[in-house]
N, C-alpha and C positions, 0 to 999 in steps of 0.2 A: 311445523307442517302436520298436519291433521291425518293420518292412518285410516282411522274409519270414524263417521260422521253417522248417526241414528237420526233422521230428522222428519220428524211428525209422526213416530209410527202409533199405527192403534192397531188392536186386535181382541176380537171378543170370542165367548168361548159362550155360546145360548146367550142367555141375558147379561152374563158377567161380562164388565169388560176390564179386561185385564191391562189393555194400553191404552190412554188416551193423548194421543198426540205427543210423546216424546220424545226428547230430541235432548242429545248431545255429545260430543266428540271427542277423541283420545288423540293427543299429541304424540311424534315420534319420538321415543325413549322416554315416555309418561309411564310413572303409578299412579293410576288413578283409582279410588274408592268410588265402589258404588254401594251406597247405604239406602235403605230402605224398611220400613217395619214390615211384620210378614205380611204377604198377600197385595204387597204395593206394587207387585209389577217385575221384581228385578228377574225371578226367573226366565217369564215369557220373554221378556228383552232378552238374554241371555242366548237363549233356546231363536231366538229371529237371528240372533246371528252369527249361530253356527247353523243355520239350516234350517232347523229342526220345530221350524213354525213357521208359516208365512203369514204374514202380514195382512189387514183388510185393507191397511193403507199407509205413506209414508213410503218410506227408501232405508235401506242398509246400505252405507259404499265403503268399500277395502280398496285402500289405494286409489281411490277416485274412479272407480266402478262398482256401478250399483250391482247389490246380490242378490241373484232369482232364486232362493232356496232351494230345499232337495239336498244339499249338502256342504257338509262342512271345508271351505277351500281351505287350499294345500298351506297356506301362509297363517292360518289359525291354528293353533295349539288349546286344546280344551282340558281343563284339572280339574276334575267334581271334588266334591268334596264325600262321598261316599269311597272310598279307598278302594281303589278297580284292579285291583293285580290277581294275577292266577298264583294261587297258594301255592300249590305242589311243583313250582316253578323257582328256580334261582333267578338272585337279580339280575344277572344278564340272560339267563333266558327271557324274563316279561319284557327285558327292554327291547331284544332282539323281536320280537313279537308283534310288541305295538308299533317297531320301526318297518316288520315287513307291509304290516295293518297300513300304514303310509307310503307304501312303495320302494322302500330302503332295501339293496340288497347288496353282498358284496363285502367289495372292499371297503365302499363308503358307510353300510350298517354297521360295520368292525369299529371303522374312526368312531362315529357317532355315539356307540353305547360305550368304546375305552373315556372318552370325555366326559359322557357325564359319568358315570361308575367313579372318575377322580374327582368330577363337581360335587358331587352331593357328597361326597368322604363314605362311598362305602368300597372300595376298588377292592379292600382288606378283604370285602365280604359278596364279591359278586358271584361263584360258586357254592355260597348257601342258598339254600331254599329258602323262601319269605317266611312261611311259617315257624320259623326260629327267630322273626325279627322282631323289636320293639315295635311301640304303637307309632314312635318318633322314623324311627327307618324307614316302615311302611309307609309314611309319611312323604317321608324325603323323593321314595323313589316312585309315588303316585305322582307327584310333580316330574317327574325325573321322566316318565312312559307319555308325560305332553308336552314331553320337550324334544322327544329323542330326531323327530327332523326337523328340530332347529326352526320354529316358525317364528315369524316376525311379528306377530300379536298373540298374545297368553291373554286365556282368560281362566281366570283362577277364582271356584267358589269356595270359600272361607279354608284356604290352602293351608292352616294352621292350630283348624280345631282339635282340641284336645291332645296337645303336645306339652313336652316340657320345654322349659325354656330354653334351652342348649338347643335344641335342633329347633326351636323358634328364630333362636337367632341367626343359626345357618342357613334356615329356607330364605330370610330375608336378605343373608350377602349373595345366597345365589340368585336372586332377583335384581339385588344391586348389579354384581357382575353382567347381566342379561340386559339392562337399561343403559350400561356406560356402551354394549353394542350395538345400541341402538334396538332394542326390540321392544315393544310399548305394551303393560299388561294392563288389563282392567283385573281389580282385585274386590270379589264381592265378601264384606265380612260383617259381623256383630260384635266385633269388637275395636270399640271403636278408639279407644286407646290407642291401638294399634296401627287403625287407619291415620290419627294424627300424627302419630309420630315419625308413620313410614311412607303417606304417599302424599306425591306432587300438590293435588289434586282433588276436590269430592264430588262427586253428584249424588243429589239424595232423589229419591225418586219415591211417589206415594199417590195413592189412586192411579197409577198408570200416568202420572204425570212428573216430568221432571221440574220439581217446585227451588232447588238451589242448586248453582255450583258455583266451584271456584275454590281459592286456597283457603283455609283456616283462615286469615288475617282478613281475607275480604267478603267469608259468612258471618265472620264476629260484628265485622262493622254493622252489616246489613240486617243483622237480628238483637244480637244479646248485649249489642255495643263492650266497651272495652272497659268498663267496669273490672275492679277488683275482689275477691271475695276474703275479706280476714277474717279470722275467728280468734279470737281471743280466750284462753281459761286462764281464771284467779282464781286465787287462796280460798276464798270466803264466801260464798252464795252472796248476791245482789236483790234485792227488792224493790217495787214498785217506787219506792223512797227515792230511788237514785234516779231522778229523771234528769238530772242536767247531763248522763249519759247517753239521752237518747233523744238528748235536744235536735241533732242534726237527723236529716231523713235519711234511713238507709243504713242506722245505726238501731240493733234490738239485744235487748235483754234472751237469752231460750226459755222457751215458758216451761219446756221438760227440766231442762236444767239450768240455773238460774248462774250458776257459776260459769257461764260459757256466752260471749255476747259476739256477737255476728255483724258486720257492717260491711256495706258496697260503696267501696273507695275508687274515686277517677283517677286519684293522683296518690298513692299511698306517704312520697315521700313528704306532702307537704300534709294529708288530713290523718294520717296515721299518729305525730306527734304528739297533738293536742289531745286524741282518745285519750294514749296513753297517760297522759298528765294529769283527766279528771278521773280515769280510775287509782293515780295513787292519793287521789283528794279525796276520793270514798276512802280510802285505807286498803287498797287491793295492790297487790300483789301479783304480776301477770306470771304463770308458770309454763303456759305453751302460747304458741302464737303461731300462725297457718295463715297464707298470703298464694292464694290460687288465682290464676289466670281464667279467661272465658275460655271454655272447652269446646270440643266438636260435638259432646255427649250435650251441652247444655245447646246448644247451637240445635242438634237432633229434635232433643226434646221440646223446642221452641219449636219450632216447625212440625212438627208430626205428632205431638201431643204425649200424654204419660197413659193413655187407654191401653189395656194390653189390644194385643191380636191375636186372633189364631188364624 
């Protein structure tokens, strides 16, 4: 079942136009990635639907009612990525805070900030001040202050920049734990590793259009196909000489480095054999060997090019 649906939105800003006609939908209890190069649009989509733009055209619906903007409803949770806590505050102070900021008060604000203070693992530490905390805590508990009432859609911009891995992995089981109740995040990030590994889901979005989505397995088919990528390094540098190496298509010598040969294999377990055989008919010796899958990074950059952007 579909939470909220973005369908055909545009939005221009003078001549810029920063949406054109975008459109796509987060399932309930989805991680969904939304990927984009800069300036593709992901913000102002972001920004349409907590509010905080209105549209020149198209529809926002949450729970299958369209959003008049003006404001961010009750059932949205929002996480910038700029780290929003008041310093001179302890963690249950900000939490206590951004829970009143949402109409929290009571007995019910009390539940609210004891659970997450034990979600995020600082409960040890919610009578310090933020300003004694790592870059990673600050972290945790930035997510933690758009969680605090409990909203059934998180939208989270790149919720994991510049952390170390330890508290990477714990923002992600508390997203896990938050998806097995059902709550559906969109997760905006640039790293896209990350996105493969951790969500449902991708939309890649570019000129204000949504140009893919869908799972890894069905952007692979649909761009970069299922190809394999092996590299092979041997013993000895190879030259031009060795062409019965590079008889088949899809198989090269590195022109930087001549000891390192590169091939895009369909089937590795039936074309990988034979490589191996005529490099030890050169007299080579294979010392490493790399067998990569199509990525969501190659999937990216097939779609949306290697230009940078600012």
């Amino acid at each position: 079942m579909s939470v909220l649906t973005v369908s055909n939105a545009t939005k221009s800003f003078g001549k810029v136009k920063a949406l054109d006609g975008a459109s796509f939908d987060l399932a309930q209890g989805e991680l969904l990635a939304l990927l984009g190069p800069n300036g593709a649009g992901k913000t102002t989509l972001i920004r349409a639907i907590t509010g905080r733009v209105r549209l020149d055209g198209g529809e926002v619906r949450l729970f299958d009612r369209v959003l008049s903007g003006g404001h961010t409803p009750h059932e949205v949770g929002v996480v910038p990525q700029d780290v929003a806590l008041y310093p001179l505050l302890t963690a249950r102070e900000n939490l206590q805070a951004f829970g009143r900021l949402q109409g929290l008060s009571g007995r019910v604000l009390g539940q609210h900030v004891d659970w997450l203070l034990e979600r995020i693992g600082l409960a040890d530490r919610a009578a310090d001040p933020i300003k004694q905390f790592s870059g990673g805590m600050r972290r945790r508990l930035n997510i933690a202050c758009g969680l605090v009432h409990r909203p059934r859609v998180v939208l989270l911009d790149e919720p994991t920049v510049g952390v170390d891995p330890q508290s990477r992995d714990h923002i992600y089981d508390v997203l896990a734990e938050l998806r097995s109740e059902g709550v559906s995040l969109l997760l905006t990030t640039h790293h896209l590793e990350e996105a493969e590994a951790r969500c449902t889901r991708t939309v890649i979005i570019d000129h204000g259009k949504v140009i893919a989505s869908g799972t890894l397995s069905e952007l692979v088919d649909r761009t970069v196909g299922r190809h394999r990528l092996v590299t092979l390094r041997v013993d000895v540098p190879l030259d031009a000489g060795h062409s019965a190496l590079t008889r088949d298509s899809g198989v090269e010598i590195d022109a930087a480095d001549s000891r390192v040969v590169r091939a895009r294999l369909k089937d590795v377990g039936v074309e990988l054999p034979p490589l191996l055989d005529r490099l030890r008919q050169a007299g080579r010796s294979v010392e490493d060997l790399d067998v990569r899958g199509p990525s969501l990074q190659a999937v990216f950059i097939h779609l949306t090019g290697r230009e940078l952007r600012e």
